[in-house]
Residue, then its C-alpha position, 0 to 999 in steps of 0.5 A: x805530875x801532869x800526866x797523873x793529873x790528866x789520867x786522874x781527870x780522865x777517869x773522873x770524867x769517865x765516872x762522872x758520864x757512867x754515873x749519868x747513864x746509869x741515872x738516866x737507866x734509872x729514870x727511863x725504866x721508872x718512866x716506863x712503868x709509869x707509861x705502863x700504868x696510865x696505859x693501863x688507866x687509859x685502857x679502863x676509862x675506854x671500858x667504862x666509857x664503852x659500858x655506860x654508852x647507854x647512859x647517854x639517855x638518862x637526862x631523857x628519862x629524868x625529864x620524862x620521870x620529872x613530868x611523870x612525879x608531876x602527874x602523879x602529885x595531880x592524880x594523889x591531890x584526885x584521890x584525896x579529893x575522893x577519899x574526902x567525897x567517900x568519907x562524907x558520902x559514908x557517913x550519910x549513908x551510915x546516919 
């Protein structure tokens, strides 16, 4: 009775240590197709990093294009003042 006792716990034990290997097969596989994908991730961040380099600039440019609405807002407040000069010299002449 012992001995089947033993042969029997024996054979759970082996059962038990092959059903966590394959557990852990299984978890490693999945493990690696997830690095796969971050590696994947990572290789298209580096991508679009190297393709926007350029657009380290920008923040010139806006400050450029700020300072240039300000002139253009002086330059239409000019021309309204002229268009107002060439309306009332228009109709002097058509007096």
């Amino acid at each position: 009775m012992e001995l089947t006792l033993t042969v029997f716990t024996a054979l759970l034990a082996a059962a038990l240590l092959i059903a966590l290997i394959v557990a852990l097969f299984l978890v490693m596989r999945t493990l690696q197709s997830v690095r796969r994908n971050i590696q994947k991730i990572n290789w298209g961040v580096r991508a679009i990093e190297k393709e926007t380099e350029m657009l380290g600039g920008v923040e010139t440019l806006n400050g450029g294009l700020t300072a240039l609405a300000g002139g253009l807002e002086s330059v239409q407040s000019h021309f309204g003042n002229v268009d107002r000069n060439v309306g009332t010299v228009g109709a002097a002449l058509l007096k």
